[in-house]
Every structure is written in C-alpha cells, then in structure tokens.
C-alpha positions as CSV (number, residue, x, y, z in Angstrom):
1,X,31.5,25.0,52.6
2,X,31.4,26.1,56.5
3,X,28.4,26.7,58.2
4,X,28.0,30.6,57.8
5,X,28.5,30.2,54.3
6,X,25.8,27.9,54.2
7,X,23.6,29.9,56.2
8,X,24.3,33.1,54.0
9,X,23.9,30.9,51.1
10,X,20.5,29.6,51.8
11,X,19.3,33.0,53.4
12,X,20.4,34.8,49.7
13,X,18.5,32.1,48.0
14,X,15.0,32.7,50.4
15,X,15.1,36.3,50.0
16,X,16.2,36.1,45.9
17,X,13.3,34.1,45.7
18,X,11.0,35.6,47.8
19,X,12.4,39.4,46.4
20,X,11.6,38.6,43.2
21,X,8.5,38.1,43.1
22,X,7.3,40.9,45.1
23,X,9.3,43.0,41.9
24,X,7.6,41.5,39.2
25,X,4.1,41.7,41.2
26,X,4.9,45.3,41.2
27,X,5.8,45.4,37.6
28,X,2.9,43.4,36.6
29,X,5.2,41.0,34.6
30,X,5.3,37.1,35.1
31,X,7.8,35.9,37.9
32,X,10.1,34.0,35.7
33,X,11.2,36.9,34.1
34,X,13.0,38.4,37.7
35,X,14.0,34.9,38.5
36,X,15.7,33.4,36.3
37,X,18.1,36.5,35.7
38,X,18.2,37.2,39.8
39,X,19.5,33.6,40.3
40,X,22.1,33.6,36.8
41,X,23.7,36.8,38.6
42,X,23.7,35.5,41.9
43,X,25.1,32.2,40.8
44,X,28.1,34.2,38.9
45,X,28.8,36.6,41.7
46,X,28.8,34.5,44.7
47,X,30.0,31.0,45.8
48,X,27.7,30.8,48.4
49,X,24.0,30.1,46.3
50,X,24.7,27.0,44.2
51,X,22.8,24.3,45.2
52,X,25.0,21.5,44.9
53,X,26.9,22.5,47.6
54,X,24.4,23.4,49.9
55,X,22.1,20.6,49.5
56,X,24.6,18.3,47.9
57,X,23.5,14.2,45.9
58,X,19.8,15.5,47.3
59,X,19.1,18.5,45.1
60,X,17.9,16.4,42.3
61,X,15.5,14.6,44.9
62,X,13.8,17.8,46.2
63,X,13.8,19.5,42.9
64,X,11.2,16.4,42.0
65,X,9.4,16.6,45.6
66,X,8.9,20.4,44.8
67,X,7.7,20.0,41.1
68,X,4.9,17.1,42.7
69,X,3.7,19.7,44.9
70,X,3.2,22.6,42.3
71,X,1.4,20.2,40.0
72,X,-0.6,18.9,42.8
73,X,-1.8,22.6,43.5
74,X,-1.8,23.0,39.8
75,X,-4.5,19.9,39.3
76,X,-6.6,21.4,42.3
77,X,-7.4,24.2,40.2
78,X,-8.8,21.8,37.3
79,X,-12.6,21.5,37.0
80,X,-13.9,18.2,34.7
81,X,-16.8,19.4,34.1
82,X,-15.3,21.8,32.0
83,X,-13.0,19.6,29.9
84,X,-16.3,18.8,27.8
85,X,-16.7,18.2,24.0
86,X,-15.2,20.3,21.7
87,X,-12.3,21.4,24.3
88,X,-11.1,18.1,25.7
89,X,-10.6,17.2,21.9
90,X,-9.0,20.4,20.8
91,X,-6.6,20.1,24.5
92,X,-5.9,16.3,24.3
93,X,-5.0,17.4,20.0
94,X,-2.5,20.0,20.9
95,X,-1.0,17.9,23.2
96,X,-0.1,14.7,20.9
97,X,0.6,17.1,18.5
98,X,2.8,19.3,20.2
99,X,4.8,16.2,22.0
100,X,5.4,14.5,18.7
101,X,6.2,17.5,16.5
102,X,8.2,19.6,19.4
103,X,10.5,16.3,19.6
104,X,10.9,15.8,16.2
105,X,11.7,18.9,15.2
106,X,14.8,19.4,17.6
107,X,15.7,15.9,17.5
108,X,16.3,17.2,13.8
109,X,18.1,20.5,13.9
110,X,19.9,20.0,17.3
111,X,22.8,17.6,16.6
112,X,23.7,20.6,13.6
113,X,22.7,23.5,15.7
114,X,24.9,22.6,18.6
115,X,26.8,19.4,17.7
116,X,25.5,17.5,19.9
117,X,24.7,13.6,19.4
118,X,21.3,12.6,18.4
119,X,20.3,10.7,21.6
120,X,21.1,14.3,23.8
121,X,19.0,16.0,20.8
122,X,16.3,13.5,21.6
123,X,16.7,14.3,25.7
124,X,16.7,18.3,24.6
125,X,13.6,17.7,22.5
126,X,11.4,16.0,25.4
127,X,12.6,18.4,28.2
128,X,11.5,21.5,26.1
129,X,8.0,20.0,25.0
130,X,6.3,21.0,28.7
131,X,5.2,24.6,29.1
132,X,3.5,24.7,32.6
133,X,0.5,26.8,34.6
134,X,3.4,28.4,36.3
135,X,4.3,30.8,33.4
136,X,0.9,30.0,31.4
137,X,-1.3,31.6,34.4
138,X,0.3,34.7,35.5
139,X,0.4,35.5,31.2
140,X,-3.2,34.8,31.1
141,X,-4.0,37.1,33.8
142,X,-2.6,39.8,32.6
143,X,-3.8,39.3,29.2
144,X,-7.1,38.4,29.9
145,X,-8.4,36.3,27.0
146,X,-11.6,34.8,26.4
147,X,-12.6,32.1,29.4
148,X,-12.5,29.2,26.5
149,X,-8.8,29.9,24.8
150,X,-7.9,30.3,28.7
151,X,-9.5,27.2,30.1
152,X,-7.8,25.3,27.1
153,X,-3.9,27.0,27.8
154,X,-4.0,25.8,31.6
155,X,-5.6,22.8,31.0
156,X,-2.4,21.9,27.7
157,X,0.2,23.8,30.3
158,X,-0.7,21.9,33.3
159,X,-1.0,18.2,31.6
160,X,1.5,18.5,29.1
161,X,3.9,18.7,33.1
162,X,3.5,14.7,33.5
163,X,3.9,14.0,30.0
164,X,7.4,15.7,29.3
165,X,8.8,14.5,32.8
166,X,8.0,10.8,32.1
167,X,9.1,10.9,28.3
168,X,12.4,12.7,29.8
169,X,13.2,9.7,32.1
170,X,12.5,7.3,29.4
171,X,14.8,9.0,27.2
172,X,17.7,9.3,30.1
173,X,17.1,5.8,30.6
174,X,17.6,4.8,27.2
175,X,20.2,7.0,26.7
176,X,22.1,5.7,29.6
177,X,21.4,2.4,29.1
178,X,22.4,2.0,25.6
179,X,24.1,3.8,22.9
180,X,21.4,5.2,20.9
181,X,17.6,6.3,21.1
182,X,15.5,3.6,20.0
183,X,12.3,5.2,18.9
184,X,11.4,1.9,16.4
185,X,10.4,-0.7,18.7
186,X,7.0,-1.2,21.2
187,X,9.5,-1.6,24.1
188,X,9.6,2.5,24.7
189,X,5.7,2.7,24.3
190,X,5.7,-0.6,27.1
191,X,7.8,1.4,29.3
192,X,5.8,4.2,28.8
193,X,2.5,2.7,29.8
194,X,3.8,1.1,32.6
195,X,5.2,4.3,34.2
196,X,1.7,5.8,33.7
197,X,0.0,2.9,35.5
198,X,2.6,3.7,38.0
199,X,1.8,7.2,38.4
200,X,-2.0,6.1,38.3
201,X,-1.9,3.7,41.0
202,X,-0.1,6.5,43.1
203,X,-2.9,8.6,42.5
204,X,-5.2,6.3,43.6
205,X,-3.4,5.8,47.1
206,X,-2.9,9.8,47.0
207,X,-6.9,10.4,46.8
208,X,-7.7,7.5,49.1
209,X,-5.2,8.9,51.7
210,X,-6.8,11.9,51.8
211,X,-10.3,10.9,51.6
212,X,-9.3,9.6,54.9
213,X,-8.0,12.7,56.1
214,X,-10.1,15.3,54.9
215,X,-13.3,13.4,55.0
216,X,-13.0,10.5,57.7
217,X,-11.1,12.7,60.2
218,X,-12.6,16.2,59.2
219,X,-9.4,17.9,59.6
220,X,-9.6,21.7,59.6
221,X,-7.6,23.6,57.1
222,X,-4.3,24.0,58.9
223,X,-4.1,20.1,59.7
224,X,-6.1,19.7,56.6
225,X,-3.2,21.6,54.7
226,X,-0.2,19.8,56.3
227,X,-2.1,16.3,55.6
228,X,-2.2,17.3,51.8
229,X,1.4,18.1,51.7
230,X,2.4,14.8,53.0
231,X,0.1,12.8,50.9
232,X,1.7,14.1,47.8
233,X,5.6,14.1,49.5
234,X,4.7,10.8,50.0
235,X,3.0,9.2,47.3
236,X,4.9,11.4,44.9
237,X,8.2,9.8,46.7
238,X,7.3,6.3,46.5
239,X,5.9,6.5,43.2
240,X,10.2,7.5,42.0
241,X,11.1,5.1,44.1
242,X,9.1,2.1,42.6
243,X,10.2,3.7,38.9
244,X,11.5,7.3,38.1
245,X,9.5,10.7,37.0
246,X,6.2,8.8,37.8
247,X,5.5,11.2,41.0
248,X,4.5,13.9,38.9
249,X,1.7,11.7,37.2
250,X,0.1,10.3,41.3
251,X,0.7,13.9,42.3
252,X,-1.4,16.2,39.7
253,X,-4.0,12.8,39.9
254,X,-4.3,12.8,42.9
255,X,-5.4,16.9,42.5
256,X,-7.2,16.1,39.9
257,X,-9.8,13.8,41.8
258,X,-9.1,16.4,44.9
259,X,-11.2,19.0,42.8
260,X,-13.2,16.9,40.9
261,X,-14.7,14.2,43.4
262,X,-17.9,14.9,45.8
263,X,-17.3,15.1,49.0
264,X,-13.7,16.4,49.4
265,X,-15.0,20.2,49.9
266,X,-12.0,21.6,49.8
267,X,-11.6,25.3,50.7
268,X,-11.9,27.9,48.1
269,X,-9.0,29.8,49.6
270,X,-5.9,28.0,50.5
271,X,-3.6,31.0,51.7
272,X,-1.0,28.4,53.3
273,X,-0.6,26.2,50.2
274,X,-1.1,28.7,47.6
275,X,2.1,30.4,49.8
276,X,4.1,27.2,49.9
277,X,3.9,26.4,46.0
278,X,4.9,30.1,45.5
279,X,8.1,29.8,47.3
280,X,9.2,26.5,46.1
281,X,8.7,28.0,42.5
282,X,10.7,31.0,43.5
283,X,13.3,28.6,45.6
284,X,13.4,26.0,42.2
285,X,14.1,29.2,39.7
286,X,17.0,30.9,41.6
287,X,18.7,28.0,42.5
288,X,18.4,25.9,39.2
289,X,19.5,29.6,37.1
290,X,22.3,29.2,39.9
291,X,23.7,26.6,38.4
292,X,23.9,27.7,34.8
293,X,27.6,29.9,33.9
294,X,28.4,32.7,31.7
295,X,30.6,30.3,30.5
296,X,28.0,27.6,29.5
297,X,25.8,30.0,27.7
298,X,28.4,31.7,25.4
299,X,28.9,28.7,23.1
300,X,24.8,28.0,22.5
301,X,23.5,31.3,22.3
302,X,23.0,32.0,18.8
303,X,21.6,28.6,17.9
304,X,19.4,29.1,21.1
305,X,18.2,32.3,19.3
306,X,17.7,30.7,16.0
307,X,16.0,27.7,17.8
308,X,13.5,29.8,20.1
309,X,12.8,31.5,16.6
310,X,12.1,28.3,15.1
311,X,9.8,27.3,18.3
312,X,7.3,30.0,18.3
313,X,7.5,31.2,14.4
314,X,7.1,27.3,13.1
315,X,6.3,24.7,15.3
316,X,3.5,25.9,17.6
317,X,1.6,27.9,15.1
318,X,1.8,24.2,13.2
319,X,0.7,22.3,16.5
320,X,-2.2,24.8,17.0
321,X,-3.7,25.1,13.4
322,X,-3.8,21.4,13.3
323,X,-5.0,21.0,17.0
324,X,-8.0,23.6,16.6
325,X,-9.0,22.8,13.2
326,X,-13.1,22.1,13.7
327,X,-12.7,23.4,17.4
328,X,-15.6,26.1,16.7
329,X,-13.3,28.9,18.3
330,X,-13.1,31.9,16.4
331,X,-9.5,32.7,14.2
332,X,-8.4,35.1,16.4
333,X,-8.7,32.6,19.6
334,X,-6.7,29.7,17.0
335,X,-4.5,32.5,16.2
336,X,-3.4,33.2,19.8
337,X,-3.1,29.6,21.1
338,X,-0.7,29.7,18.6
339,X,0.8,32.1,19.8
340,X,1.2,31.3,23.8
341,X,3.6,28.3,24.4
342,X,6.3,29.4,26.5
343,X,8.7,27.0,28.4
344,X,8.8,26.8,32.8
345,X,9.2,24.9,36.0
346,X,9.3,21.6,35.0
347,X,11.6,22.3,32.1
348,X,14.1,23.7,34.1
349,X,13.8,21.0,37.1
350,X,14.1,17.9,34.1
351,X,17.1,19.8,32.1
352,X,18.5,20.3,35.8
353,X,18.4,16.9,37.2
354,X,18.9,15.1,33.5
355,X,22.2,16.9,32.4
356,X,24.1,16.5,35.5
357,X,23.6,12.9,35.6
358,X,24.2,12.5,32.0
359,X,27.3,14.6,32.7
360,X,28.5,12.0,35.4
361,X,28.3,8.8,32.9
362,X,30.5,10.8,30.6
363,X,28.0,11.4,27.3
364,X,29.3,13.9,25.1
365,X,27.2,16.7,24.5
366,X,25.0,16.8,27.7
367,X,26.7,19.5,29.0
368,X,24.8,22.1,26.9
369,X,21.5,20.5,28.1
370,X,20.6,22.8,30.9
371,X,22.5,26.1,29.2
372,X,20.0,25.6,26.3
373,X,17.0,24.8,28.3
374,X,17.9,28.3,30.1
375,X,18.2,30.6,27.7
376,X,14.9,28.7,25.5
377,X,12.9,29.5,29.0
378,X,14.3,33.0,29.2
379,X,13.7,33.6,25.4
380,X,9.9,32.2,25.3
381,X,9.1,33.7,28.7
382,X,10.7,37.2,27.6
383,X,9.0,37.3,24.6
384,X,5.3,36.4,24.9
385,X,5.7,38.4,27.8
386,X,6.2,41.5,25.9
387,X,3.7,40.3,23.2
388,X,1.1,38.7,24.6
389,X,-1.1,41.6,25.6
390,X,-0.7,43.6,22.2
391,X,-1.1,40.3,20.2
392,X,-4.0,39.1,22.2
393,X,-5.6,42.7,21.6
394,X,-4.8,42.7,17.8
395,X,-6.7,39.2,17.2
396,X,-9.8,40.7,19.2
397,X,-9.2,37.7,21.8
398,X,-9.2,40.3,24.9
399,X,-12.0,40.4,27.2
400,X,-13.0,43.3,28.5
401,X,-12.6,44.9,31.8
402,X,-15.7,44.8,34.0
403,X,-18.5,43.5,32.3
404,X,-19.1,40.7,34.1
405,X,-20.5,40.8,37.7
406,X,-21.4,38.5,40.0
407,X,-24.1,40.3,42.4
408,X,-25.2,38.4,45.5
409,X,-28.5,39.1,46.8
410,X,-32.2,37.9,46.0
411,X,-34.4,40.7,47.7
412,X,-36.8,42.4,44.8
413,X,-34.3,45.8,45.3
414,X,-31.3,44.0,44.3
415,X,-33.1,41.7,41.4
416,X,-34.1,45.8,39.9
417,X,-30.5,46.4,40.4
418,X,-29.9,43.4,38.4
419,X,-32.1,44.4,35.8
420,X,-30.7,48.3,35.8
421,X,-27.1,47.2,35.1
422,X,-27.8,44.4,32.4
423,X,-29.8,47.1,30.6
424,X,-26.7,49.3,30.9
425,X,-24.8,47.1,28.6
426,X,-23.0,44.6,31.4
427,X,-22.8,41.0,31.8
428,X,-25.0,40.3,35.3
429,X,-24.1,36.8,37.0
430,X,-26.7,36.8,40.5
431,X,-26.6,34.1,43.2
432,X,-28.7,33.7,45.7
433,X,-29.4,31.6,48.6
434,X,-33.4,30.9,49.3
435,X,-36.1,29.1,47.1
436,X,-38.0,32.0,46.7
437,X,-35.3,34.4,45.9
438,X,-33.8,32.1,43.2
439,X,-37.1,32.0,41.9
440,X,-37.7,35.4,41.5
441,X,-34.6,36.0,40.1
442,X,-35.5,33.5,37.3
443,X,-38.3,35.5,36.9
444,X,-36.5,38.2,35.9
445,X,-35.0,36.7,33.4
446,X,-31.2,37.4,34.9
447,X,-28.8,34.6,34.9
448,X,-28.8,32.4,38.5
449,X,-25.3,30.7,39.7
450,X,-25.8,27.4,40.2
451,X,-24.8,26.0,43.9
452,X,-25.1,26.3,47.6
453,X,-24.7,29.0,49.5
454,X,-21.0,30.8,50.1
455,X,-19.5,27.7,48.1
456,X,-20.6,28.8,45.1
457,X,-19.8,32.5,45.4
458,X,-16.0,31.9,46.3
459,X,-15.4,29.2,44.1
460,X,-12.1,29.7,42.2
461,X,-13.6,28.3,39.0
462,X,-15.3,31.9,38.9
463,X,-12.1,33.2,38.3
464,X,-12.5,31.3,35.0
465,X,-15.8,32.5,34.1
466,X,-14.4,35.7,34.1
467,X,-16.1,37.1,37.1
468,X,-14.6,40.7,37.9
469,X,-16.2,41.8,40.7
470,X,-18.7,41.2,43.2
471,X,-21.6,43.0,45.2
472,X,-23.0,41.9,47.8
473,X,-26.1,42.3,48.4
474,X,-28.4,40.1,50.6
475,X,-30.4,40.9,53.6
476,X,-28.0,39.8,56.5
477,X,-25.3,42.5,56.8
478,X,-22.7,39.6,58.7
479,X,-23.3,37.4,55.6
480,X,-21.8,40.4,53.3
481,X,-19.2,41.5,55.7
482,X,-18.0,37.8,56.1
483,X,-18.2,36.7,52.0
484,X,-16.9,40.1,51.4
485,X,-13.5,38.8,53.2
486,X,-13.3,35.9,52.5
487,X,-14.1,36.4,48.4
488,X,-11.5,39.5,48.3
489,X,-8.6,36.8,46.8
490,X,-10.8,34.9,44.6
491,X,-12.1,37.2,41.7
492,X,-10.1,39.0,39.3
493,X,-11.4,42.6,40.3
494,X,-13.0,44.3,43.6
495,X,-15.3,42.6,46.2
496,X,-18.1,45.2,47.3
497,X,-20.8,45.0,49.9
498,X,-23.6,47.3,51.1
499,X,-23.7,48.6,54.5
500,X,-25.4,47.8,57.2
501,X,-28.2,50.2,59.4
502,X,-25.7,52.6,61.4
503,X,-26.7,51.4,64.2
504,X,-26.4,47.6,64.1
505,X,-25.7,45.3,66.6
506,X,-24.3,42.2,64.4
507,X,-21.6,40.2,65.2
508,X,-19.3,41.1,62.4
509,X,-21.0,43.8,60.1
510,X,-20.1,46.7,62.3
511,X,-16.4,45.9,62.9
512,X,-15.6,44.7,59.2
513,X,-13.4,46.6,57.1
514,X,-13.9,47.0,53.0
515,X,-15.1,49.5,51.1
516,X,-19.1,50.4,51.6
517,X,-21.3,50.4,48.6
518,X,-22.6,54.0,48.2
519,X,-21.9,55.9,51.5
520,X,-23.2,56.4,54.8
521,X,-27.4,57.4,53.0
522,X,-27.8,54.3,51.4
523,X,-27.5,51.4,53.5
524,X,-28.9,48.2,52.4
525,X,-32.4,48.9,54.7
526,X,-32.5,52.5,53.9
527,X,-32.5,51.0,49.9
528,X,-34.8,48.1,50.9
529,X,-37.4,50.6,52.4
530,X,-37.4,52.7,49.8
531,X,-37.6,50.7,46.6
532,X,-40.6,49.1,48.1
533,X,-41.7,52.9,48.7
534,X,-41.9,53.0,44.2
535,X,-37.9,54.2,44.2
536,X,-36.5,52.6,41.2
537,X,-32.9,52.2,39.5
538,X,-33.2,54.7,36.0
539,X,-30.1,54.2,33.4
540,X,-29.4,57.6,31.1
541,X,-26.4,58.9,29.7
542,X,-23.8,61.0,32.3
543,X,-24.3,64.3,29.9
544,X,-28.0,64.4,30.7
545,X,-29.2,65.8,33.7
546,X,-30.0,63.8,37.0
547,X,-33.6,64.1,38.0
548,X,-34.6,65.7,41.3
549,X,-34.1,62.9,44.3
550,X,-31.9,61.1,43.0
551,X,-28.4,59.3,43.7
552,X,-25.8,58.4,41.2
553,X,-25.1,54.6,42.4
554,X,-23.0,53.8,39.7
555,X,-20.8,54.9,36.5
556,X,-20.1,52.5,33.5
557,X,-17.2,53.9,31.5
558,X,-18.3,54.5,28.3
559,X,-14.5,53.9,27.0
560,X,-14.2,49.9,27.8
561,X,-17.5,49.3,29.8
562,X,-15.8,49.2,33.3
563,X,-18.6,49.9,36.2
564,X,-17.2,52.3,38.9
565,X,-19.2,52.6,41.9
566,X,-19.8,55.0,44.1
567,X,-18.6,54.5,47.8
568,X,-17.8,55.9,50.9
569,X,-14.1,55.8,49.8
570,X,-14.7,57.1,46.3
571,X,-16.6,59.4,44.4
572,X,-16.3,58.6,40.9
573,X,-17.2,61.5,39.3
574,X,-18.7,60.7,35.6
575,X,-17.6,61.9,32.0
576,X,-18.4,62.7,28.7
577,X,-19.7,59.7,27.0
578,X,-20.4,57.3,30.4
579,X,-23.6,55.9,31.5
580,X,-24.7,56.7,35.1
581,X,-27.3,54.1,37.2
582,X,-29.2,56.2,39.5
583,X,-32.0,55.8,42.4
584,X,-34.9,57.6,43.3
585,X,-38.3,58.2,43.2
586,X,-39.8,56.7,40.4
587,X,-41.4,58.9,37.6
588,X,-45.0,60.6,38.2
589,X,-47.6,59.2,35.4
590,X,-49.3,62.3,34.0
591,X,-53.0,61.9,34.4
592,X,-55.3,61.0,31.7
C-alpha cells in the first residue's frame, strides 16, 4: 500500500469507529450493533481499511494489547465487597457451567453443522464461551434490571474475558501442536494452571507498579492516567511474552486490586481512560468486521442461524437454571440471566488472531473460524438487543425510573425534605458530611451513605445501587456547585443542586452552570430561614388544591414514580393522578 492509502485507510477506520458510536448513542442501541456492520461494509467496499495491510504481522499483537486495556478498565469498575455469599456462588456457577457446557455443546454439533474437524470445533467452542462488559453494560443500561441480576451479568461478562482467551490459546496450542484435542489427560488442566499463575504473578507486578505510582509518587490524574496505561501495556506484554493469552489474566488483576485495595484512591471519573477504552473498542470492531468477506459468510450462514438458535434457546437457559438454582433471586431475575448472554470484544479479537494463524499452518476447516464468530456476535448482539427491554419488562425484572435518590445535605430542612419524599412513595439514599448531621439524619430514620465526604457521593459503584439522581443540598453553595460537576457523569439520571443567596460572593457557586433547584425564590438560605420559621414540606395528591403560601417543589409521576422537579429551567406542570411535594407555612392548630 502507498502512504496516502494508508493514511486514508487509517483515517476511515478512526472516524468508522469513532462515527459509530456517536449513531448508536443517538439511537440508544449498544455500539456493536453500528460496528460490526460499518466495518463488514467498509471492509467490502474499499481496499484501503483492512488491517493486515496497514498494520501488517503486528495486528494480532495490538489486538491483545487493546483487549488488556479494556479488561483492565473493565476490572476497575469491580467492587469485592459486593461479590458476597449467595452471588459469588451463583457468578463463579454460571461460569463453570457455561465454560463446560458452551464447549461441549459446539464441540458436538460443529464438525456436522459446518464440516469442520473436531479440534477447530473445540477452538470455535472456547472462543464463543466469553460474552464481555462491552456488550453486557450498555444492554444493562438500557434495560435497567434489578442492581443484583445486574451486579451478577458484569461480574460473569467481565471474568468469563480471561477465561475464554486462556482456554483459546491452549486449544490453538494443542491444536497446532498435535493432531487432535486431547481433553483426557491432566496435562491441559497443568497447562492451564500454570498460565493462570502466570497471569497472577503479572498482576502482582501490575498492582505493585502502580502502587508505586499512584501512591509513592502521588501522581495527578493525567500522569496518574498515562502511568496506568503503561503498567498494563507492559505487564500485559510481558506476561504473552513469557507464555501466550496470559496478559488478559495480570491485566483485569491488576484492576481488580486497583479498585479493591486501600489506598489506591483512584478517581471516580476517569474522562481520559474511559475515552481511550472507548476508541480501542470502536478501532478493534471495525477493523476485525474488516477482515471478514461476503464471501466467507455465505457458506456458514444457515448453520450460524441454527447455532445462535441453539445458543440462547438451549444452552444458556440450561447454564442459568443450574447456576441460580438456591441463589434466592426471584424467577423472573433466573429467567432473565437466562436470557442475556450475548457474544463481544474478546470473542472477536481470539477468533481474529486464532484463525489466521491456524490458516497459515494449513488446518482444514479454520477458515470459517472468524466468519462464524461474526455472524454468532452479530446474531446474539442483534437479538437481545431487540429483546432485552420487552423481556426484562415481562418477567417484572425492570426497575423503575426515579425512585431512588441520593440527596446530599444534613441541615434539619433538607432531613424534612428527606422525610417528605420517602413518604411520597420514593426510595431516599442521604449522605452527609458532619457528625452531627449524620446523626440526625439517623434520627430520622432515613437511610445514611456510608463514606467520606465527596468520595462517597461520586463513587461509580452508585451507579450500581441504582442511584438516579442527585440533590444537592448542603450548606456551602461551592460544595454543590463543584459535586454538582463533577457527579453529572456518574449517576444514571440528573445531578441537581440548590442555589445559592443572589448575591454571593463564593468562589465557584456564582459562576457554575447546572440547572437550579426551584428558581430564583427559593435558594438554599431563603429555604433554611424559613423552615426554621415552622414552613414545612406537605405531600397531597396534584388534583387537590395547593394551600395558600405555598410552592410546588416537586412532582412524582403517578404513571412510573419518576420525581420531576421544579427549576429555573423547567416548570413541570402536574397531572391527573401525580403527587405534588410542596412548601409553606405549616398548618395553624385550631384552638382548644
């Protein structure tokens, strides 16, 4: 290729990749779905995209260098503490169980499906038992099940990663190696162990590393963020090096202990990172769908169909009734794990870098590895895509919108708010910073975040507690501005804050844009003053009249309990069948 085909070539693939997603954010739809079709089209209409010529014998290299990173990022968002009891057994379950029966059951009907040999059966059967928080998240999301069925998808999707990538490179060893799959002897279970104490010991370097980076040298979060990158290039690197596939394992331990260890603080927000690992996903997609042809697909199509059917309609329902049998989770959240399995990254980077070796030694039959690890990807992808949401809502798994809030704030004003808006139906969360506002939330009998300070309220395991939008609400108007900007990216919903006295002097408060709990009347002093005045928060239905003196605050939809507030952008105006949360001057007691 000459050098302006290159250039065109990898400036197609940047903005394919890049393109993409903005589309499906826009259509609310996982990523993959845009992907994987953008790069199929782009690898069949142009010469310039495909990445064996661009990047040449590397590809395969970076593909594994990209997939450390993602899993890296994917084991920072991993919290121990809630791998406990009855989940760790029902996660650790469905992945044994989905390994062995996923393998078996393609080892089985692949060599008839698409005459293939049994050993490149065996190779299709360990690529396709990963799934991945790539595809699992965004699903989740949108779907919005309850926190435990959640917690337990990412946590299967993101360690079941490791597991298919090292059984893969066992498999392509053996199969390499020797003529058959040998399955009968302790030699592949040796092999196997030693490639996890591999990957173990490269976590331990990878953690140690930046221990000494994060913690010795106090790096801030650009340096901070470039130091974790190439702690997990480089132990993911030298992990391959000493024996293959056993990167992925040092790089999601390595964020694993990240998250999980004292000390590391690491940021809630990692804009820089969180940007990196979403362009290497969109960058792996196009350019691995780049390298599949029309031509490739035609011959596997049908007995792809039959065995994505066979898949999602036999073997994960199987894998998760035997996994959550005894879990305590209700039949509708058994139901819908069983339901959720579709295929990703690390599926596509194995079949990718697998096939086209096992082409190159000449093995009959590896040639339809990466067509049918395509079209299986596309197929599960496409379809719980379109069925997730309306199955999730059938088995009554959905949570609903809005009815869980995290309000900041501990003065006695906001612990009546507290009280007003659990008494209108909704799920209260408060935090607050001081002894004596902690206490008197307790009091109150509301239920108290656990933590210090800001940590607590941006910490992205909120996000998994279902958290769906946050006031703020405590008696420093810069604290509210700054958490109010700093939180926007880390709940699922809207980030409010009240405003401060008209005219303050504060170093941020002033100048801070965000949308301003109920207008220019009711700043946060202005409701201080009066509720210790005898204003108080009153709760009624939005068909009965609102008393003299008094301001609706708020609106909870009576149709799926979403709270609307009122603000200096929007008026929400309530209807027939809401609840409204008002302030004013509390009732007059008649005389006796």
């Amino acid at each position: 290729m000459t050098e302006d085909q290159i250039l065109l070539g990898l400036a197609l693939t940047v903005v394919l990749a890049i393109g993409s997603q903005i589309l499906a954010g826009k259509l609310r739809v996982p990523a993959l779905i845009i992907l994987l079709p953008a790069g199929f089209a782009a690898g069949a209409l142009t010469d310039v995209i495909h990445p064996d010529q661009l990047t040449g014998p590397t590809f395969s290299a970076l593909v594994s260098l990209s997939v450390a990173v993602i899993l890296y990022d994917a084991g920072l968002g991993l919290d121990l503490r809630k791998l406990t009891g009855r989940t760790r057994a029902t996660v650790g379950r469905l992945l044994v169980y989905g390994v062995l029966l996923t393998c078996l059951v393609i080892a089985s009907v692949a060599p008839a499906m698409f005459d293939m040999p049994l050993r490149v059966a065996a190779m299709v059967g360990v690529i396709l038992v990963v799934s991945g928080p790539t595809v699992v998240g965004p699903l989740l999301d949108f779907v919005r099940p309850s926190d435990k069925v959640r917690r337990i998808l990412i946590w299967e999707g993101t360690l079941t990663d490791p597991i298919g990538g090292i059984l893969g490179a066992l498999t392509f060893h053996a199969i390499a190696t020797t003529e058959q799959v040998d399955l009968g002897r302790g030699y592949q279970l040796g092999q196997f162990g030693i490639s996890m104490a591999v990957g173990l010991v490269g976590g331990g370097v990878g953690t140690a590393l930046l221990w000494f980076t994060l913690r010795t040298l106090r790096l801030g979060e650009t340096l901070g963020t470039l130091a974790q990158l190439a702690t997990v290039i480089a132990v993911s690197a030298g992990c391959d090096i000493v024996r293959d596939d056993t990167g992925l394992i040092a790089a999601i331990v390595t964020g694993l202990a990240v998250a999980n260890l004292r000390g590391f603080d690491m940021p809630a927000r990692r804009p820089f990172f969180e940007t990196l690992v979403q362009l290497i996903i969109g960058l792996l997609f196009v350019s691995i769908s780049s390298t599949v042809t029309p031509a490739s697909l035609t011959p596997v199509l049908l007995p792809s169909l039959a065995l994505i059917a066979i898949l999602v309609l036999v073997v994960r329902p199987l894998v998760a009734f035997a996994a959550t049998a005894g879990s305590g989770l209700a039949r509708g959240e058994r139901a819908f794990i069983g339901w959720m399995d579709p295929r990703g990254i690390v599926a596509a980077a194995t079949a990718s870098a697998f096939s086209a070796n096992l082409v190159d030694r000449g093995v009959d039959g590896a040639a339809k590895i990466l067509p049918v690890t395509f079209l299986v990807i596309v197929g599960t992808v496409l379809l719980y895509s379109l069925t997730a949401a309306p199955v999730a809502r059938r088995l009554g798994v959905v949570k609903p919108m809005g009815t869980r809030i995290l309000l900041v704030g501990g003065e006695p004003w906001v612990v009546g708010l507290g009280r007003a808006l659990r008494s209108a139906g909704l799920d209260v969360l408060m935090w607050a910073g001081r002894d004596e506002q902690r206490a008197r939330i307790k009091r109150s009998g509301l239920a108290l975040a656990k933590g210090d300070l800001l940590a607590t309220a941006i910490n992205p395991g909120a996000r998994l507690e279902g958290v769906t939008a946050v006031y703020l609400a405590t008696d420093d108007d810069d604290f509210n501005a700054l958490a109010s900007v700093v939180m926007q990216d880390n709940v699922e919903g809207p980030v409010y804050r009240v405003g401060p006295p008209h005219d303050s002097h504060g170093v941020v408060a002033p100048y801070t844009g965000g949308d301003i709990l109920f207008g220019r009347a009711l700043v946060r002093h202005v409701l201080a003053a009066r509720y210790e005045e005898g204003a108080r928060f009153l709760v009624q239905p939005a068909s009965a009249p609102v008393p003299p003196e008094h301001a609706i605050l708020f609106v909870v939809r009576g149709a799926d309990h979403r709270l609307d507030p009122i603000t200096e952008r929007e008026r929400t105006a309530p209807l027939e069948g809401d609840t409204v949360v008002l302030f004013g001057s509390a009732p007059e007691t008649p005389a006796r």
